[in-house]
Every structure is written in structure tokens, then in C-alpha cells.
GUVEXKOL-393284 format. One record per atom (N, C-alpha, C): residue in three letters; atom name; x, y, z; chain. Coordinates in steps of 0.1 Angstrom, whole numbers, plus 5000, padded with zeros to 4 digits. Each point is the difference from the previous one (the first is absolute). Layout:
> ALA; CA; X; Y; Z; A
...
***
This chain:
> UNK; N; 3498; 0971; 2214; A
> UNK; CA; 4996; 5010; 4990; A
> UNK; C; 4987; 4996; 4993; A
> UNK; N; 4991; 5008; 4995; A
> UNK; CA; 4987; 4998; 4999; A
> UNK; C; 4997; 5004; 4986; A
> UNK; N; 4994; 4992; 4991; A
> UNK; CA; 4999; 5001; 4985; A
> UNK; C; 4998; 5017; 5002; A
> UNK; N; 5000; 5007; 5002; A
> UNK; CA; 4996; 5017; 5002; A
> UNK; C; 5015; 5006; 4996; A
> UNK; N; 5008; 4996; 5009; A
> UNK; CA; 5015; 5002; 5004; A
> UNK; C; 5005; 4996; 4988; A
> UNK; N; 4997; 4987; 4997; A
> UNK; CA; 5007; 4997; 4988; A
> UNK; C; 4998; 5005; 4990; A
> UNK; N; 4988; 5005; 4993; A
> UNK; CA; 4996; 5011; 4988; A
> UNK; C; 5009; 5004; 5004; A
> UNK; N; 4995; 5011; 5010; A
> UNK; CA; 5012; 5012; 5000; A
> UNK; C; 5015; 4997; 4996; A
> UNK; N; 5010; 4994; 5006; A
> UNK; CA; 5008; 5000; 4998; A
> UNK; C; 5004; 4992; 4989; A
> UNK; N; 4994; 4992; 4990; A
> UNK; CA; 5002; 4991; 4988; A
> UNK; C; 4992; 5021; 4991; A
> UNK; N; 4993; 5004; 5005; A
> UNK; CA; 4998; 5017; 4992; A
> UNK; C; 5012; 5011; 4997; A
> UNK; N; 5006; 4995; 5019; A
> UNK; CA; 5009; 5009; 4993; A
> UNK; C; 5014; 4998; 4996; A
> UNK; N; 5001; 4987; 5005; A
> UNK; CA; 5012; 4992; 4988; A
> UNK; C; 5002; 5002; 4987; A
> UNK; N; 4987; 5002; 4995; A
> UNK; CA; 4998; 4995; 4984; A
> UNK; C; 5005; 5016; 4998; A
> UNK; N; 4990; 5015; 5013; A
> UNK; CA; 4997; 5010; 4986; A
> UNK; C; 5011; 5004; 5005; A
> UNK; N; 5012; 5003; 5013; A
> UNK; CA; 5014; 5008; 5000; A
> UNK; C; 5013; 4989; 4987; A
> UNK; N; 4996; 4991; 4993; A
> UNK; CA; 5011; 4991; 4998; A
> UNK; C; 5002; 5006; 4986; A
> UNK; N; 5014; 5000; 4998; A
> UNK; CA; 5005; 5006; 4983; A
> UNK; C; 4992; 4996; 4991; A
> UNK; N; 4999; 5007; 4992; A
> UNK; CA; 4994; 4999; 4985; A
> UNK; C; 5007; 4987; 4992; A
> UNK; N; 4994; 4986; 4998; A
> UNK; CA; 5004; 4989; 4997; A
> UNK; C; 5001; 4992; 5009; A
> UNK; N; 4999; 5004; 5016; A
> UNK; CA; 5004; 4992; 5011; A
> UNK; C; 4984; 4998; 5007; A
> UNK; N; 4989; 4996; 4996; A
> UNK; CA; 4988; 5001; 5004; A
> UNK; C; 5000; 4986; 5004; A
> UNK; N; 5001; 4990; 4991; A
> UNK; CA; 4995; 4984; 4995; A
> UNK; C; 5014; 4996; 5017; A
> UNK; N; 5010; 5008; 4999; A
> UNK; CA; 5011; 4996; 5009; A
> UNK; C; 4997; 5002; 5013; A
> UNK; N; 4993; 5010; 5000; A
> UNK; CA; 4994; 5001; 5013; A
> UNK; C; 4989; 4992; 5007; A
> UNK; N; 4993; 4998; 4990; A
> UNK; CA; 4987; 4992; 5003; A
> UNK; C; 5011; 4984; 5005; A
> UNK; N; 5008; 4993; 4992; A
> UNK; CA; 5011; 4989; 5002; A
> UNK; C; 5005; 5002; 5014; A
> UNK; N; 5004; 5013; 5002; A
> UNK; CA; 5007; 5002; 5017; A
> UNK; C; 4988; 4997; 5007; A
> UNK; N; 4988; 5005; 4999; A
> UNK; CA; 4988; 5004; 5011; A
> UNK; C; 4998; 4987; 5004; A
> UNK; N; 5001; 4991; 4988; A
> UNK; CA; 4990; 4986; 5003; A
> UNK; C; 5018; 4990; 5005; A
> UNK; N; 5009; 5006; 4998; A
> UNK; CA; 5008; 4992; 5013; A
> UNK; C; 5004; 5004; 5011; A
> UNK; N; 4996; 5016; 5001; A
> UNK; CA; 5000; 5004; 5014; A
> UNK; C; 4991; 4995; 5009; A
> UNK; N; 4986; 4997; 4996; A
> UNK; CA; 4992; 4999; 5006; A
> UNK; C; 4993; 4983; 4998; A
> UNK; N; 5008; 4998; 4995; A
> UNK; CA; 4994; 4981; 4996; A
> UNK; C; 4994; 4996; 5011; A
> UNK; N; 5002; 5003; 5009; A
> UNK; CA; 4994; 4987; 5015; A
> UNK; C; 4982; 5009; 5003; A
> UNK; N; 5005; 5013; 4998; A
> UNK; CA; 4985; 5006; 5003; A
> UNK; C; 4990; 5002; 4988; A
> UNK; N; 5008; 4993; 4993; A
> UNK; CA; 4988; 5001; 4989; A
> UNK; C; 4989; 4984; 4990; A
> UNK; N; 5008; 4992; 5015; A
> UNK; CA; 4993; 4983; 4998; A
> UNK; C; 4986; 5010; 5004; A
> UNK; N; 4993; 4989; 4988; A
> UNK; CA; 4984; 5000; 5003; A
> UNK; C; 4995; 5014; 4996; A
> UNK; N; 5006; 5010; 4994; A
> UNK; CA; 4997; 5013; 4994; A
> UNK; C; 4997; 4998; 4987; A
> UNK; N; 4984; 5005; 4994; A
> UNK; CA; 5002; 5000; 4992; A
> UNK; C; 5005; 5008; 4987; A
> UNK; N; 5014; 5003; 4996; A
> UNK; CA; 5009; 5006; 4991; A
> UNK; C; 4994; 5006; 4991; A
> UNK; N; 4994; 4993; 4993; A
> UNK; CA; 4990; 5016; 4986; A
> UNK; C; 4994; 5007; 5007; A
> UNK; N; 4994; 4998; 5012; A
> UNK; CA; 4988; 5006; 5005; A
> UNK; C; 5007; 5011; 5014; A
> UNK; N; 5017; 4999; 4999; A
> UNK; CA; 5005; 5007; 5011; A
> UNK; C; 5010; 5012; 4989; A
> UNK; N; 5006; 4993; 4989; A
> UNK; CA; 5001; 5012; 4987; A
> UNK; C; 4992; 5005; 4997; A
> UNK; N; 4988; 4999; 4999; A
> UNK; CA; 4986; 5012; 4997; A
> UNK; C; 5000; 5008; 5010; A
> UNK; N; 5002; 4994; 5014; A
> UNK; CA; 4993; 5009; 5012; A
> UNK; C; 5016; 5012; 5000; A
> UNK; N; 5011; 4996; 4996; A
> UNK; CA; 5012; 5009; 4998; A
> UNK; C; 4996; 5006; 4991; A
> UNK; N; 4992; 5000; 4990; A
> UNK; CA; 4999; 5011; 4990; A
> UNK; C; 5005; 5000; 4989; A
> UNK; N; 5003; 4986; 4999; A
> UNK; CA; 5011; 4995; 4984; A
> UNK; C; 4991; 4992; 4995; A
> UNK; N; 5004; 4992; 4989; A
> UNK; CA; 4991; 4988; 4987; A
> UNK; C; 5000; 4989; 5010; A
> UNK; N; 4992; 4994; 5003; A
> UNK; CA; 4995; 4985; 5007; A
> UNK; C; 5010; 4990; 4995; A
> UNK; N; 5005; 5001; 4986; A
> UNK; CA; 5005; 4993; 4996; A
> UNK; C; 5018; 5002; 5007; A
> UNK; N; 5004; 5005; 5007; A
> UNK; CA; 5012; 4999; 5004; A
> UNK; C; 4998; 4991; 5013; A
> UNK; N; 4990; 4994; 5005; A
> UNK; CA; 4997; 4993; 5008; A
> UNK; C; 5009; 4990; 4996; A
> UNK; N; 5003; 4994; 4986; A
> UNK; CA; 5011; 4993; 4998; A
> UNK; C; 5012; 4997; 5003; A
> UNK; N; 5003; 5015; 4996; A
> UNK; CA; 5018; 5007; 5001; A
> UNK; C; 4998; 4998; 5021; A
> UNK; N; 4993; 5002; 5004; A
> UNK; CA; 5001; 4997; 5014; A
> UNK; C; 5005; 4985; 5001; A
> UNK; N; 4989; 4994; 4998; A
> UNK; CA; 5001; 4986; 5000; A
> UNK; C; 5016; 4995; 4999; A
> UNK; N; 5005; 5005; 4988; A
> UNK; CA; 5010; 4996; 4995; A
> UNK; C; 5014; 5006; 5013; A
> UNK; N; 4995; 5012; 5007; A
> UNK; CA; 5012; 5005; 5009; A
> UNK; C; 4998; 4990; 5008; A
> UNK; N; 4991; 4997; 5007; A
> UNK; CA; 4994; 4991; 5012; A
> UNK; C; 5006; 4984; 4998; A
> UNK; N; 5000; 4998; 4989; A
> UNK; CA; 5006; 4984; 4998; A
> UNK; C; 5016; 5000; 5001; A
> UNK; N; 5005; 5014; 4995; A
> UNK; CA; 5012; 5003; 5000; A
> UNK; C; 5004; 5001; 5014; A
> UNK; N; 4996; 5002; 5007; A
> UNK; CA; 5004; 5002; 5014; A
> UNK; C; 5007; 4986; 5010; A
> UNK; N; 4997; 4991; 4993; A
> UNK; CA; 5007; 4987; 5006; A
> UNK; C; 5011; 5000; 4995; A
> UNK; N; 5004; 5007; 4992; A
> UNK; CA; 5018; 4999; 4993; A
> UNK; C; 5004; 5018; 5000; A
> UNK; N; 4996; 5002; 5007; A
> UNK; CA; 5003; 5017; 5000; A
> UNK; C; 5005; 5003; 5014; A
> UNK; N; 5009; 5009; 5008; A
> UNK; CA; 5003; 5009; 5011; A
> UNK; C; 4997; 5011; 4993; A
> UNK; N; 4992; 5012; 5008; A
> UNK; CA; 5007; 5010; 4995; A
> UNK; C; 5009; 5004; 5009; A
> UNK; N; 5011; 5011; 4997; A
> UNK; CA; 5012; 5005; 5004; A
> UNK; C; 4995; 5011; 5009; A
> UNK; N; 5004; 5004; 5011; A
> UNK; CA; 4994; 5011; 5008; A
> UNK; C; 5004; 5016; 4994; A
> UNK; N; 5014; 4996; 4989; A
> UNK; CA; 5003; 5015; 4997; A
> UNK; C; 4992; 5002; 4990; A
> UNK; N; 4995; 4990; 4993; A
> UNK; CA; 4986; 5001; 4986; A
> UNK; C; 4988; 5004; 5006; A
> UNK; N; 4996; 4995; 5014; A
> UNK; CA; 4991; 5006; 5003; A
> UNK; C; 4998; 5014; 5004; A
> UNK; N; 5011; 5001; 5005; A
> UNK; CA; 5001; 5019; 5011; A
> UNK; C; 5005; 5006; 4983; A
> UNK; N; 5004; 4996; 4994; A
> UNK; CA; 5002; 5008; 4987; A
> UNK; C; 4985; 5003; 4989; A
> UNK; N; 4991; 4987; 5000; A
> UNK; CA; 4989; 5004; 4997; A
> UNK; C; 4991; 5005; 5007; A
> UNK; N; 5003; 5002; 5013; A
> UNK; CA; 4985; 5005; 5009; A
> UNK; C; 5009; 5018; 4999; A
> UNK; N; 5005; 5003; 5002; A
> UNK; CA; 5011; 5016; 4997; A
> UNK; C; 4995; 5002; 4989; A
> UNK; N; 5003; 4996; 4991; A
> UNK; CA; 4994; 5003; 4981; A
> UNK; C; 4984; 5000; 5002; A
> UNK; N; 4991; 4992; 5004; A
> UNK; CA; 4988; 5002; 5002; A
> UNK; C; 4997; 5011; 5007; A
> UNK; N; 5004; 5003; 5013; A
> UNK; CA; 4998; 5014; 5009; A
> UNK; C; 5003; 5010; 4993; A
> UNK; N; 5011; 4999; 4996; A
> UNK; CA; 5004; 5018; 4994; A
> UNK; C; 4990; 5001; 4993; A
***
């Protein structure tokens, strides 16, 4: 996946996710995607998504999380369903 791919889909995580569940999403994105996002630069891939540079952090923070995280496959097909509709 190519810093392109990743805007997008760290865009549209953030803009389909509940009202309070923004910062949560950005936490899922960066442990979904932890291995593809070594050597990315994070403020500068939240900007190109169209959010504050500064959640480049809240990435960081899913991404570190990802060594003590699974996600569950029914959390996933339950968030990607909620994002599509």
C-alpha cells in the first residue's frame, strides 16, 4: 500500500466514524496498518488525509499499540460494514 492508499483510507476512517469515535479511529488505522506505515512520515500522511498533522501522533500511538493488539475479524467486518453503509 502506498502513502496515497494510506491517506485515503486513514480519510475515510476518520470522516465515516461516530461522532466521538474520530481519535479511535485514527488508534485502529495506525494498528491496522502498523507494518505499512514503517518509514512513513505520520504528520505529513494526516495532512495528505485531510485532518490536523498533529494526529500524526494518535497514529503513532495505534502503531506502537499493535505489538500487544489482535484485531478480532468480527471487529473488523463490523467496522468496514459501518464504514460502507
Amino acid at each position: 500500500m502506498n502513502s496515497q492508499q494510506l491517506a485515503e483510507e486513514l480519510s475515510r476512517m476518520y470522516n465515516t466514524a461516530l461522532r466521538g469515535g474520530q481519535v479511535a479511529m485514527i488508534h485502529l488505522f495506525g494498528i491496522k496498518y502498523a507494518n505499512e506505515l514503517r518509514g512513513v512520515g505520520l504528520s505529513d500522511l494526516a495532512e495528505q488525509a485531510g485532518i490536523s498533522r498533529t494526529y500524526g501522533t494518535e497514529i503513532n500511538k495505534g502503531r506502537n499499540l499493535a505489538k500487544y493488539v489482535d484485531l478480532k475479524p468480527q471487529v473488523i467486518n463490523h467496522a468496514r460494514r459501518r464504514f460502507l453503509s
